[in-house]
N, C-alpha and C positions, 0 to 999 in steps of 0.2 A: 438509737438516740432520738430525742423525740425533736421533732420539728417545728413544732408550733410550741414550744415555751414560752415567747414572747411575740405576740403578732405583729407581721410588717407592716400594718395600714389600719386605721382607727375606723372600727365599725360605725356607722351613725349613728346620730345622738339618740336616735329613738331604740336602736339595737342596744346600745350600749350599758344600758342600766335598765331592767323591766320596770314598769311602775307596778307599785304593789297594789294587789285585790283589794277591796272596798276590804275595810277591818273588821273580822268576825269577833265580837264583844268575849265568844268564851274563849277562843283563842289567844286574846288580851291580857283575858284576867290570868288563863294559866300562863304568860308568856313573864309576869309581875309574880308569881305563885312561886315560879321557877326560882327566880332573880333570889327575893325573900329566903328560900330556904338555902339556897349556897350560900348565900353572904357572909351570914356567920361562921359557914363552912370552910371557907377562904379569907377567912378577917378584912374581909370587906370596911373602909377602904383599901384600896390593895395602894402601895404606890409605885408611882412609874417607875419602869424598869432604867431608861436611861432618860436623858436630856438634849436631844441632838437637834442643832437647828435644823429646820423641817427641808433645807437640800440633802443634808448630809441622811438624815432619815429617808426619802426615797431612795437612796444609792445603799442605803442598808436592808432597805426591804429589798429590792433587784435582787439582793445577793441572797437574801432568806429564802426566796422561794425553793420551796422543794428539797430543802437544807436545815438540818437541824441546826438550834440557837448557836449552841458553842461553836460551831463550825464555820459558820454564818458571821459573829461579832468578832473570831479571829481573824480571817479574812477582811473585814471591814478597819481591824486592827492593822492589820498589813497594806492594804491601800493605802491608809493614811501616812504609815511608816515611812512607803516608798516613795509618793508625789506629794510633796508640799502644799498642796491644794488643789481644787474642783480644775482647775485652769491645765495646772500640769497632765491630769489625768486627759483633758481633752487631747494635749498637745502630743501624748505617749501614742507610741504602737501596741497595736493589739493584744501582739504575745509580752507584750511587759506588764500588760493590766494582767493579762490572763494568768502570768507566772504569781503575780499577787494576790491573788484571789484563788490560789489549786485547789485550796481544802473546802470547797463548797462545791452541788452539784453543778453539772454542767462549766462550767469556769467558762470553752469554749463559744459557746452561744452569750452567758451573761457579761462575760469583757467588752465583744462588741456593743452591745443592746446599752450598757452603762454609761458607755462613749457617745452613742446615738441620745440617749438619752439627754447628757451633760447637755450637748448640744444644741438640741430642740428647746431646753430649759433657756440655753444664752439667746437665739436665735429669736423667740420669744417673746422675751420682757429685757432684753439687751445685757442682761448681767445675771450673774450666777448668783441670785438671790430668790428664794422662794417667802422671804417674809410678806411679799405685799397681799399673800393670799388669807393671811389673819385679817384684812378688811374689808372681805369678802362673805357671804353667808356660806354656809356649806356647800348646799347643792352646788353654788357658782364657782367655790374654788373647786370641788370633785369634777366639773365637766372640763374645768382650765387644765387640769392633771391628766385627766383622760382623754382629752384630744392628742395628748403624745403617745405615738406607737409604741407596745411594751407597757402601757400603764392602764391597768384595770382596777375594776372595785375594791379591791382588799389591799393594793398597793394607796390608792387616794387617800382612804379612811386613817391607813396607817399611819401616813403620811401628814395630815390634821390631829389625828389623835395620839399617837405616840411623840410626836416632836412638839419643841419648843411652844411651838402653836395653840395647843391645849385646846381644840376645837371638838364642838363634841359631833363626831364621827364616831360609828359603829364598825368597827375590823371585822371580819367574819374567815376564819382559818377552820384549815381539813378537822379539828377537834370537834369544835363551835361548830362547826355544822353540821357533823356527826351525831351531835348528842342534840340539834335542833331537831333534826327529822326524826330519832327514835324517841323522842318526843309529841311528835306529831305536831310543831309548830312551822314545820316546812313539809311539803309532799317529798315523795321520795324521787321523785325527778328534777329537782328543781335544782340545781348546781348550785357551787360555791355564788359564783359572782352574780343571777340574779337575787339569791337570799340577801343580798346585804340589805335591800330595798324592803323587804318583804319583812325579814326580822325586825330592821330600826321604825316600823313602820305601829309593831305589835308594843312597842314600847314609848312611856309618855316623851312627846314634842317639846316640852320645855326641862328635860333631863339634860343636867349639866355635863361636861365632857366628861366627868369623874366616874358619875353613875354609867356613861354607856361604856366606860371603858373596865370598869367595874364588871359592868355584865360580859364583855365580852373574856376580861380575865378568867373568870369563875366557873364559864361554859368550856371554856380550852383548858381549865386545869383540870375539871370535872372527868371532861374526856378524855386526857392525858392519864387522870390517875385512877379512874373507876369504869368508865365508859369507854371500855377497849376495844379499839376496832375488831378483832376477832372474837375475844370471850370479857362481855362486859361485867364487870363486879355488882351485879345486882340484888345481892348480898349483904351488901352493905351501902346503896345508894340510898340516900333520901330522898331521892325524885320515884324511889318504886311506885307506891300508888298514884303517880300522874304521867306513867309511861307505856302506851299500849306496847312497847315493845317488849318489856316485860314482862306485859301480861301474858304474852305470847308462850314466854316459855324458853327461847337461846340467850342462855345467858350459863355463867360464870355461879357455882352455886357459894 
C-alpha cells in the first residue's frame, strides 16, 4: 500500500509548483497546433461534467485520485447520502467515512486525509466555505489550496476549474500527461505535478476557463481513447505527423 498518497506537510512555496522555463516559441505554436486539431475532434466546446461548489469539488477530487470516475462520483454519492453536510463529515469517525467511500482506491488512507482536510479548510478561513477564493487571481487561490497538506497541483486546478468557480485553471491528469510528453511538449522526466506549470505556461494568458478546460478535456480523452498507455492508436491519431513518438515506431498499428 503506498504511503505517500497524500503528503503529511506542505513542501515550500518555491518546491511546490516549478516555474516554467522561459517559453520556446516552437513549442507554443505546436502546443495551439495540438489544441486546433482535437477540438473538433471532441466537439469542443466540451461542457462541464458537473457543478459542485468548489468544497464539495475538492473532497471530490480527494476521492478521484488513483480511482476511476464512476467509482470516484459513487463514492462522493455516498458521502453525501451518509452525512448531511461538510460539518457532519468533520464530526464522524474514521471508519464511517471510510465505510462510505469503500469503492474507490485506498478508502483507508483518503477517509482520514478528507477529514484532515475538512478541517484545515474550517480552521483557515473559519467556515466551510471555499467561494471567497473566486476573488482571488489564480495563482493566489492555487498557493491558499496548496498550503493544505494532501492538496497538490492537479487537486487546486481542479478545484478552480471543474467547480462552481469557473476559474480558468489548467488540470493536468495521468492521460494529459501522457499524451504531453509523447508529444514532446513536456520532457520525459518531468512528473505530473511540475507540468501543470510548464503546459498552462505553452498556452495563451488571457484563455478563458472554458478554453483551458477544453484543452485539458481533449488531451485526457485523447489519451483515454487513442493514446494508450501501453499500445497507443497511432493509426488513426491526428496528432501523427506532430509526434516524435510516433515517429519512433511503438505503437498500435
Amino acid at each position: 500500500m503506498p504511503t505517500s498518497l497524500f503528503p503529511t506537510t506542505s513542501a515550500p512555496p518555491s518546491r511546490r509548483r516549478a516555474a516554467p522555463s522561459p517559453a520556446d516559441p516552437a513549442i507554443n505554436d505546436k502546443a495551439l497546433a495540438v489544441h486546433a486539431r482535437l477540438s473538433p475532434v471532441y466537439a469542443c466546446p466540451i461542457p462541464y461534467f458537473h457543478s459542485l461548489d468548489p468544497l464539495s469539488e475538492l473532497v471530490s477530487s480527494l476521492l478521484s485520485h488513483r480511482t476511476r470516475n464512476a467509482e470516484s462520483g459513487r463514492a462522493f454519492k455516498a458521502l453525501r447520502a451518509r452525512f448531511p453536510d461538510w460539518e457532519a463529515v468533520i464530526d464522524a469517525a474514521v471508519p464511517e467515512i471510510q465505510a462510505a467511500i469503500a469503492g474507490v482506491t485506498w478508502p483507508e488512507l483518503k477517509a482520514p486525509r478528507i477529514r484532515e482536510v475538512l478541517l484545515a479548510v474550517r480552521e483557515r478561513c473559519g467556515s466551510l466555505d471555499l467561494a471567497f477564493l473566486g476573488a482571488m487571481d489564480v495563482a493566489a487561490a492555487r498557493a491558499w489550496l496548496e498550503a493544505i497538506p494532501g492538496i497538490g497541483p492537479k487537486t487546486s486546478a481542479a478545484v478552480l476549474s471543474f467547480s462552481t468557480l469557473r476559474m480558468p485553471a489548467l488540470p493536468v491528469d495521468s492521460h494529459h500527461h501522457r499524451v504531453a510528453q509523447r508529444l514532446g511538449l513536456i520532457g520525459a522526466r518531468i512528473d505530473v505535478g511540475p507540468s501543470h506549470a510548464i503546459l498552462r505556461a505553452q498556452l495563451p494568458a488571457d484563455w478563458s476557463a472554458q478554453d483551458l478546460y477544453d484543452n485539458h478535456e481533449i488531451l485526457m480523452l485523447h489519451g483515454q481513447q487513442v493514446c494508450h498507455h501501453r499500445r497507443p492508436a497511432c493509426g488513426r491519431c491526428v496528432l501523427v505527423d506532430l509526434c516524435p513518438s510516433a515517429a519512433a515506431g511503438a505503437r498500435e498499428p
